[in-house]
N, C-alpha and C positions, 0 to 999 in steps of 0.2 A: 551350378548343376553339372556343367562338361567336365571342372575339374571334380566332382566327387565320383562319375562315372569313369573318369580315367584313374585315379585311387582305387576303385573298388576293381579294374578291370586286370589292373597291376596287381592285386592282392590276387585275383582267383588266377590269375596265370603262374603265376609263383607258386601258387600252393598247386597249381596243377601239375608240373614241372618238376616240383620235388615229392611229388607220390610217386610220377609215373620214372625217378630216378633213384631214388633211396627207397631205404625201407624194401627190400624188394625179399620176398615175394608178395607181399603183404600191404605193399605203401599205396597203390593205386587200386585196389579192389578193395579198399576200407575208406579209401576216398569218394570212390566212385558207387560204393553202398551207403554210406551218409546221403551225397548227393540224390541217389533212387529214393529214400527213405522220406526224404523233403520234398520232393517231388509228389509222391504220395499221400503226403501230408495235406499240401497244397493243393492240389486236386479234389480230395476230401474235403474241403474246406470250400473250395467254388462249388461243391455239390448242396452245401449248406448244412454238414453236418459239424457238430461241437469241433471246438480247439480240441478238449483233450481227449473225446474218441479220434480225432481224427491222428492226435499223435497215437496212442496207442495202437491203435490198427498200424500203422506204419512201424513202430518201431518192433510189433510181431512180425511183421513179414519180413524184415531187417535183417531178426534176428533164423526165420526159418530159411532165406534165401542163404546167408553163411553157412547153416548146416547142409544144406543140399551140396551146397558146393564142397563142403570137404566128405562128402559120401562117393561111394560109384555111382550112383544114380546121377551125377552131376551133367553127367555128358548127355543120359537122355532125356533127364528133364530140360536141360538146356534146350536143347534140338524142339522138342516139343512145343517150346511157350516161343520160339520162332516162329515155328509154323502156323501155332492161333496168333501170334501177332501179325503176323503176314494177312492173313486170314482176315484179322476184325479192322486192320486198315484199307484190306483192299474193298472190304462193305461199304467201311468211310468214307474213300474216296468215289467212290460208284455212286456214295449218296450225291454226295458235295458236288459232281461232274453234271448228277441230273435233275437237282432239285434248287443248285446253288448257294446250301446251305447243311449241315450236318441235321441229326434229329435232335428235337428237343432236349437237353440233358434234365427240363422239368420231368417229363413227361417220364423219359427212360433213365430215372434217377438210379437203379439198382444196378442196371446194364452199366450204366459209367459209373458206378462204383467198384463191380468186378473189372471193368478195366482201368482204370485207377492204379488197382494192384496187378493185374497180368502185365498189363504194356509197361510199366518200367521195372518189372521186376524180369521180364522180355529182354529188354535193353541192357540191364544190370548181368546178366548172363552173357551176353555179345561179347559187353565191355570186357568183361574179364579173359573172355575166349580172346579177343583182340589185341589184349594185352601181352598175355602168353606169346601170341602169336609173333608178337615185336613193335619195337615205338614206331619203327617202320610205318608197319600194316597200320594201326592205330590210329596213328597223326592223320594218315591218307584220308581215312575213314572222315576224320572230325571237317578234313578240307574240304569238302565233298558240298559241307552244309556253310564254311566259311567263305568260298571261292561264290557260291551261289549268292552269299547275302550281300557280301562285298560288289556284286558286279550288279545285283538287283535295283541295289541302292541307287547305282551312278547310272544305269543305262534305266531307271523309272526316272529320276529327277530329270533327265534328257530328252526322255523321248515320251514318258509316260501321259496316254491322255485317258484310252480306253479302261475300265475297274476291272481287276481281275474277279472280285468276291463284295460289292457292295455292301449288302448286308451282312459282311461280316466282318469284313476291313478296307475300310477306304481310299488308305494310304497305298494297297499294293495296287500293283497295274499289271497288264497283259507284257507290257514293253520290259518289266523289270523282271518278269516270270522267264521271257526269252532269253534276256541277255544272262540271267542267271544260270540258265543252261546251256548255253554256248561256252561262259566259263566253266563250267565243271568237264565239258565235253573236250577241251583244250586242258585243263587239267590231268583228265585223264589217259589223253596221249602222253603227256609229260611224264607221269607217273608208271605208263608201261613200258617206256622207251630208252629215259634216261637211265644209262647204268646203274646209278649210284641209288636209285629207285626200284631196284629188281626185287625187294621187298615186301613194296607197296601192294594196297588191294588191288592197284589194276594190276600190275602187271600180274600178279596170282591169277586172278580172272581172266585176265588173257591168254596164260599158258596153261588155264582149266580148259577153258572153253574156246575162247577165237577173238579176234579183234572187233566184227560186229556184236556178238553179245556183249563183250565188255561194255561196248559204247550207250549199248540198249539202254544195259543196265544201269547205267551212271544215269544215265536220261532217267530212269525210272526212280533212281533215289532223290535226283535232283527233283521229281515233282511231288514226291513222297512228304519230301521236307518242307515243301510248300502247305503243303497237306496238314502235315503236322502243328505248321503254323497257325494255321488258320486255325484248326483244332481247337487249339487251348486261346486262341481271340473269339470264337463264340462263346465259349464256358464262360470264360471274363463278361463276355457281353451279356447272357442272359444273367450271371450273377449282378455285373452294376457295379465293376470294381475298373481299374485299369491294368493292375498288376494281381499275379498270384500272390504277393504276398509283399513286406515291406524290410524284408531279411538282406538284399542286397542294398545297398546304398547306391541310388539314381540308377537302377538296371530292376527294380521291382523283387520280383522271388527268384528262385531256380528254375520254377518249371518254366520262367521266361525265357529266360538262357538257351534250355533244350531240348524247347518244344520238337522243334527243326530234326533234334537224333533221334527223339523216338523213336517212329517209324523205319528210320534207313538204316539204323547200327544191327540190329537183329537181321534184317533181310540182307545185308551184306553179307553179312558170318552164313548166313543160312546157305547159301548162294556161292560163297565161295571155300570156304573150308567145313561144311554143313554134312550130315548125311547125305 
């Protein structure tokens, strides 16, 4: 099982790595709309609608997010599906903070279906802005959710006793929520300070706005991504599945992957080179 998750982890870095290097302009915005497209799929699918509506809806929206993107409308519909992605995660989290659980995706099956397709079709716009922007800005972005998981990991198996989200994930802890934002928050002085980082989203954020917002902010993607996680571990839970789907070998689907940028990739763009 560890050796087919480190195969399969080595395939999607690699094909990451040569979108976001060849093929350019075009290698990593064809990569990273497949990727949305699957995601949506996915989604569709924990909401319990057919395989092949659920491909179909997605590979419509696939195909109408490319043409927005090469119209003028592109920049303000971008800016727009930020601000209701902003919008319907900060609902989400507001739930999750006060009820310690999202709403039913029984119940509210239509509602998560429109966001199904807003929120990574949300994200699939960032990406692209992000990309534009430089591998720089970009990579920083994806650290943000990497730096978090990696430290969550070690400082939950260490220290974790208290449940961040019981009924919704067992495994996370309060201890691994901290340490993962301590890492992003030491990241992102790293990222505004070191020269060779003058790229990077912090430091843009920081010479936007000031070194306490940067920090806020980083704090705020870093809980976003928690957010996100949990997210798509209820939809799994109330469907009865473990994984979105059986497309990765030993890592489940895509939307497993990234859950975690959801939320944070749009609110970043928004936030720092946004309207």
């Amino acid at each position: 099982m560890l050796k087919q998750r480190i195969i399969t982890a080595l395939v999607l870095v690699a094909l990451l790595l040569v979108a976001m290097t060849a093929g350019r302009p075009f290698g990593f915005p064809v990569f990273a709309l497949a990727m949305v497209g699957i995601v949506m799929g996915e989604w569709l699918l924990l909401l319990r609608l057919s395989k092949q509506t659920s491909i179909v809806v997605a590979c419509m929206m696939m195909f109408v997010l490319w043409v927005i993107d090469s119209t003028s409308m592109s920049r303000a519909v971008s800016v727009v599906t930020w601000i209701a992605s902003a919008g319907a995660w900060a609902v989400l989290a507001a739930t999750l903070f006060a009820t310690g659980k999202f709403p039913s995706s029984e119940r509210w099956r239509l509602a998560y279906a429109c966001l199904a397709l807003l929120l990574p079709s949300a994200c699939w716009f960032a990406l692209v802005a992000a990309y534009r922007q430089g591998l720089v800005f970009l990579i920083s972005i994806f650290a943000i959710v990497w730096a978090a998981d990696i430290a969550a990991y070690f400082a939950g198996r260490a220290f974790g006793k208290r449940k961040l989200a019981p009924a919704i994930s067992p495994g996370k802890t309060w201890a691994g929520a901290i340490g993962g934002a301590l890492a992003t928050l030491v990241l992102a002085l790293v990222g505004a300070y070191v020269p060779a980082l003058a790229d990077s989203f912090f430091a843009l954020l920081e010479r936007r706005w000031s070194l306490a917002i940067m920090l806020a902010v980083t704090l705020l993607l870093c809980v976003l991504s928690v957010v996100g996680d949990l997210f798509e571990s209820q939809l799994k839970r109330q469907r009865g599945v473990k994984d979105s789907s059986r497309l990765l070998p030993g890592h489940g689907g895509v939307f497993d992957r990234v859950d975690a940028l959801l939320p944070i990739v749009p609110l970043a763009l928004l936030l720092s080179v946004g309207a």
